[in-house]
C-alpha positions as CSV (number, residue, x, y, z in Angstrom):
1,X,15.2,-2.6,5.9
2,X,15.5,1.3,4.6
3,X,17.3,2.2,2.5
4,X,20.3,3.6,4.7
5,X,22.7,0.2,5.9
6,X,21.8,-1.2,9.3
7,X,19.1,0.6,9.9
8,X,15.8,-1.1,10.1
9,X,12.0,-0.9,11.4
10,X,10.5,-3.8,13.4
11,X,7.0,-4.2,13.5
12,X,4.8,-7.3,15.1
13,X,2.1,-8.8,13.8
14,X,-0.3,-7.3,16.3
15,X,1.0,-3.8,14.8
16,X,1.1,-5.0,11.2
17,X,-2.7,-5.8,12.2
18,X,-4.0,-2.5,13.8
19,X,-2.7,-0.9,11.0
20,X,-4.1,-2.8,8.4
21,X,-7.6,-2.7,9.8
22,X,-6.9,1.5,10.3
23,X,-5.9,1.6,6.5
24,X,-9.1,-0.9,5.7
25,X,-11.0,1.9,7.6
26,X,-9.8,4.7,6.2
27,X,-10.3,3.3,2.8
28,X,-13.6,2.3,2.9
29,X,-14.5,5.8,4.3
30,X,-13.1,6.8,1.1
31,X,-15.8,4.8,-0.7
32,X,-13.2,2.2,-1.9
33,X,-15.0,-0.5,-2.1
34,X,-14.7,-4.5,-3.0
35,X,-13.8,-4.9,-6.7
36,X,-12.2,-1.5,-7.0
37,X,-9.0,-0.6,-8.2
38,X,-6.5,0.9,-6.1
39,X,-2.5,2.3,-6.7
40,X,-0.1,2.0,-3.8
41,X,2.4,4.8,-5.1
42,X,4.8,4.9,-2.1
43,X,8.3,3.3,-1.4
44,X,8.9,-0.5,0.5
45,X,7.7,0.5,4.0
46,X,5.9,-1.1,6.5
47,X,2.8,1.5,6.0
48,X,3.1,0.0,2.1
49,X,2.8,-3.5,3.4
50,X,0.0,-2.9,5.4
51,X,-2.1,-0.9,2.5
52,X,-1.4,-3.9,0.2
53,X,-3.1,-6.0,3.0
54,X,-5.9,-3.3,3.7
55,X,-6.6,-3.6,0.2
56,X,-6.9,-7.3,0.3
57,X,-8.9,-6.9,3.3
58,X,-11.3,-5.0,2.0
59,X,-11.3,-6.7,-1.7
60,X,-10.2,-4.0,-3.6
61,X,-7.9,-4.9,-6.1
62,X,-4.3,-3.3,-6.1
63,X,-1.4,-2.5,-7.9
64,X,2.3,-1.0,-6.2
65,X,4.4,1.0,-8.1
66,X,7.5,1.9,-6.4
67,X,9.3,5.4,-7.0
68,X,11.8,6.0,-9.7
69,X,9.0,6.5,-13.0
70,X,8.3,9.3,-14.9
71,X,5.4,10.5,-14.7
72,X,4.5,9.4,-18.6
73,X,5.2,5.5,-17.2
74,X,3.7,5.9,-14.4
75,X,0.6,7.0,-16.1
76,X,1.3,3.8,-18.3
77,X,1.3,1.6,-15.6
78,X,-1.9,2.7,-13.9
79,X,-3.7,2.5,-16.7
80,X,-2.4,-1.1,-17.4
């Protein structure tokens, strides 16, 4: 669901897959690696979804912080 009434995205599994193995990629091209920490800073998405799971994937540990912080407690919260 968005954040706008009735309007919504649909995504199978199939997609929810390919993207997570993309993001999974695209990470570990990065040099994120298992054990390392990552911050999902992004609003509730699908893309969000599947960079929690490429995370997972992957092992890295994660953390989502949704909008709406300043940036002194958002600071806070990444370093927590």
């Amino acid at each position: 669901e968005k954040d706008e009434p009735g309007e919504e995205v649909r995504v199978t599994y199939r997609e929810l897959l390919e993207l997570t193995c993309r993001l999974g990629n695209t990470l570990k091209r990065q040099g994120v690696k298992r054990g390392d920490r990552v911050i999902i800073y992004m609003p509730p998405c699908p893309l969000a979804v599947a960079s929690m799971l490429a995370c997972a994937r992957i092992g890295a540990v994660h953390a989502v912080v949704f909008a709406g912080f300043s940036a002194e407690s958002l600071a806070d919260r990444i370093q927590d």
